[in-house]
C-alpha positions as CSV (number, residue, x, y, z in Angstrom):
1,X,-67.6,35.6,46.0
2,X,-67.0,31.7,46.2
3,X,-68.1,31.5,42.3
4,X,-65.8,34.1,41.0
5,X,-63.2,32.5,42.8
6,X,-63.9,29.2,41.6
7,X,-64.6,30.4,38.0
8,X,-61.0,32.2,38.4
9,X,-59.3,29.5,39.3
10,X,-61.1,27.8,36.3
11,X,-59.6,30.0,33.8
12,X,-56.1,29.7,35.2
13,X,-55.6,25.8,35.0
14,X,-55.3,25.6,31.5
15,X,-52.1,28.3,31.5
16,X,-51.0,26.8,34.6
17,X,-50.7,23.3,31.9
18,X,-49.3,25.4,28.7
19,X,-46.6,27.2,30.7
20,X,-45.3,24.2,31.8
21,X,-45.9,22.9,28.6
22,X,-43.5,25.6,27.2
23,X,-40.8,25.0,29.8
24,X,-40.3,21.1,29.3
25,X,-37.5,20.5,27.0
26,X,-38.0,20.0,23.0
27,X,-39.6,16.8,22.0
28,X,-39.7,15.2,18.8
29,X,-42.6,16.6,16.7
30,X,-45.5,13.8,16.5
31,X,-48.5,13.0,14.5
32,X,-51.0,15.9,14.4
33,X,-53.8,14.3,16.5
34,X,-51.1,13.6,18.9
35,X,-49.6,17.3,19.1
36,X,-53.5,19.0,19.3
37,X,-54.4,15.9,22.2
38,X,-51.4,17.4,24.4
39,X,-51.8,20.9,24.0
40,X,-55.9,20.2,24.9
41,X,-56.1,19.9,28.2
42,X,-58.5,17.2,29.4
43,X,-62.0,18.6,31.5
44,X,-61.4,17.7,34.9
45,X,-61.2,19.4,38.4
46,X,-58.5,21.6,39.5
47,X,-57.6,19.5,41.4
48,X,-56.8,16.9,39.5
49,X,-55.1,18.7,37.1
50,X,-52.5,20.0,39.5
51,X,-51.8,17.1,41.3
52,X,-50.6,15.4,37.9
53,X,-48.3,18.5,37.5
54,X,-46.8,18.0,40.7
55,X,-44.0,15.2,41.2
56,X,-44.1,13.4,44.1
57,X,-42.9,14.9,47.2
58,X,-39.8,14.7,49.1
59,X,-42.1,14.1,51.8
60,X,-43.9,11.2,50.4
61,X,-40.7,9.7,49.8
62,X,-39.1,9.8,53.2
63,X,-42.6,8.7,54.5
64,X,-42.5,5.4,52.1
65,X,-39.3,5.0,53.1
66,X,-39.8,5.5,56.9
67,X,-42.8,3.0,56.6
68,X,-40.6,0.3,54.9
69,X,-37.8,0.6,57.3
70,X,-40.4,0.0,60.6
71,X,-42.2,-2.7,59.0
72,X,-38.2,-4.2,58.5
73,X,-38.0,-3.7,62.6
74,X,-40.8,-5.2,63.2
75,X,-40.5,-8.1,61.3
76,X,-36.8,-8.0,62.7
77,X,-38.1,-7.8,66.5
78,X,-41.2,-10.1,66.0
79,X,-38.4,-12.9,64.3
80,X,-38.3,-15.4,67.7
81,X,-35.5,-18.1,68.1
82,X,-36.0,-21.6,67.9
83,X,-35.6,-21.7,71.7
84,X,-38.6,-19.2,72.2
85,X,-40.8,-20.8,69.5
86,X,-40.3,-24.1,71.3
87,X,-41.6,-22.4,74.4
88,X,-44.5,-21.1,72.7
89,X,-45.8,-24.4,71.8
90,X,-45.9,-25.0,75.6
91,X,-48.0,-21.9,76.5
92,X,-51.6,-22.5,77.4
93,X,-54.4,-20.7,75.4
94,X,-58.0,-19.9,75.8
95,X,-60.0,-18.2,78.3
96,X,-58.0,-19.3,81.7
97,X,-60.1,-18.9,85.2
98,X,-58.0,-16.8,88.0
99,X,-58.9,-16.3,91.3
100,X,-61.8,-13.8,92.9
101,X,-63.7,-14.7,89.6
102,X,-61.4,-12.8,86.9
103,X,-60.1,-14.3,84.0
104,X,-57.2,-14.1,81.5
105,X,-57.7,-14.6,77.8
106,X,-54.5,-15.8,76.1
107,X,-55.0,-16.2,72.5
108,X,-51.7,-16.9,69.8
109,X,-51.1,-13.9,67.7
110,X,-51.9,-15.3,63.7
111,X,-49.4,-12.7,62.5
112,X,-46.7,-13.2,64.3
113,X,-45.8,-16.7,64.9
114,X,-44.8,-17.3,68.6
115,X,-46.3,-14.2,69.9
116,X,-49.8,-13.7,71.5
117,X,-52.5,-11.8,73.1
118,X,-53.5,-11.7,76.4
119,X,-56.0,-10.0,78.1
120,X,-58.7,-9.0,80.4
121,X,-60.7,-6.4,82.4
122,X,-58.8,-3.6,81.8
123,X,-55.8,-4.8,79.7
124,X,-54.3,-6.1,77.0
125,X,-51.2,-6.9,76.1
126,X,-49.2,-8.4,73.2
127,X,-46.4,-11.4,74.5
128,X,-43.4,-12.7,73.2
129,X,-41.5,-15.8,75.1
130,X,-38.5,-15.3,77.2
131,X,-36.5,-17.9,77.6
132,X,-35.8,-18.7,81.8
133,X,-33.4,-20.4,83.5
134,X,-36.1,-22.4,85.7
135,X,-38.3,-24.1,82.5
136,X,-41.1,-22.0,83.6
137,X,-43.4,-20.3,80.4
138,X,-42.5,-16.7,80.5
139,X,-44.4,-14.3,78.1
140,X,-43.5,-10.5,78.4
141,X,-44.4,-7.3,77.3
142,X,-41.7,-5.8,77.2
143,X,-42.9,-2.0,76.1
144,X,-45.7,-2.5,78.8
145,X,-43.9,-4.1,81.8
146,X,-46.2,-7.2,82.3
147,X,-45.0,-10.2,82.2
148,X,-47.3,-14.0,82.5
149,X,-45.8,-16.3,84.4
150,X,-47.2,-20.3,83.8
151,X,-46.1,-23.3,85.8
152,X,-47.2,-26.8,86.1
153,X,-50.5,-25.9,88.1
154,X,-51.0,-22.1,88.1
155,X,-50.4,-19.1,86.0
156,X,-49.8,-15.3,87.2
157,X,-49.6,-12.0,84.9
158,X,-48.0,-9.6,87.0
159,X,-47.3,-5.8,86.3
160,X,-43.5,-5.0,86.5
161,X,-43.9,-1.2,86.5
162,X,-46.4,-1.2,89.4
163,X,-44.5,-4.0,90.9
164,X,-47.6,-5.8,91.4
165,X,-50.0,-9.0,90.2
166,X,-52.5,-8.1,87.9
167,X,-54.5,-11.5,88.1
168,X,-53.2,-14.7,90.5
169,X,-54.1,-18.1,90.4
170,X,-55.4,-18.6,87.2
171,X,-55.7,-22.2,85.6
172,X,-56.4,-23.5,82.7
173,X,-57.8,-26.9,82.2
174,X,-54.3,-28.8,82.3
175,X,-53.1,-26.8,85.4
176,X,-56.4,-27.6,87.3
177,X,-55.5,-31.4,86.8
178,X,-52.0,-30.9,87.8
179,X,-53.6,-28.8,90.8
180,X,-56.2,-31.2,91.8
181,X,-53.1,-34.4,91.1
182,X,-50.8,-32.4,94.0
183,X,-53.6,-32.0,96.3
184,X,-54.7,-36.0,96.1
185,X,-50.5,-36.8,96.1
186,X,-48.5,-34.0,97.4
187,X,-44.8,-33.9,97.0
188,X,-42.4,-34.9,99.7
189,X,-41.1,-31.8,101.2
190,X,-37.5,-31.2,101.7
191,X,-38.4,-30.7,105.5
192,X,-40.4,-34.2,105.8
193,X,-37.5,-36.3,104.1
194,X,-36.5,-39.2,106.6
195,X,-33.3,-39.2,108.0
196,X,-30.1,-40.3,106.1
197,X,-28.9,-43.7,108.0
């Protein structure tokens, strides 16, 4: 059944080809070898044939189209200002060391300048900076709710939507320095200040 169907199918491409043929407007007449080449049709499969009779879809279109306006948002929403690039340059990167044995991989995203991946057991998220009225690093995700916090001698990433830290005291090797420098000197609390005179 499958061979007659394929062997009818067969004999049908070639008037499929000469019936449109016969509908496309008059052309001027060419060189004989040119005039027998077109009216041969080439051996191929049927599927080939009639794909090349098609013209492209409207669906195809709107699809390229669709595709080339996202990759425009993108580009648009990964664009950072110079106020968030300069932040980035402060973030720390690597595998940082939290607390209860977890860690935190931030790595910077080589396709998007400013942006970056961080990670772990369980997640992973890509970062943009934020810009904060404090001078502390901010990196968010804004689509998942988490957000990694970094100060002087600790780093959190904390999930927004749960309302709750995902990984605490993590340092990398700068913070740990600054951690260990506060310990040895701590800072003079507001509360321990001697008395104006």
């Amino acid at each position: 059944m499958k061979t007659l169907l394929a062997t009818a199918l067969i004999a049908l491409v070639p008037g499929l080809a000469l019936a449109q043929a016969q509908t496309a407007p008059a052309k001027p007449k060419a060189s004989t070898k040119a005039a027998v080449a077109k009216k041969t049709p080439a051996k191929s499969s049927t599927k080939s044939v009639v794909a090349k009779a098609e013209p492209t879809s409207s669906r195809t279109q709107l699809k390229t189209a669709a595709n080339q306006v996202s990759t425009g948002l993108i580009a648009a929403r990964t664009a950072l200002t110079p106020e968030e690039l300069d932040i980035a340059q402060r973030v720390h990167v690597g595998q940082i060391a939290c607390e209860l044995g977890a860690t935190v991989s931030v790595a910077a995203d080589p396709d998007a300048p400013g942006h970056f991946h961080v990670g772990g057991k369980g997640f992973k998220y890509h970062m943009a900076p934020v810009a904060t009225t404090t001078g502390a690093v901010r990196l968010e995700d804004h689509k998942a709710g988490a957000v990694w916090l970094q100060i002087a001698n600790k780093s959190m990433l904390m999930d927004q939507k749960k309302g709750q830290r995902m990984a605490d005291e993590c340092m990398s090797p700068e913070q740990f320095a600054v951690a260990e420098a506060i310990k040895k000197a701590p800072p003079t609390s507001l509360l321990d200040a001697a008395p104006a005179k």
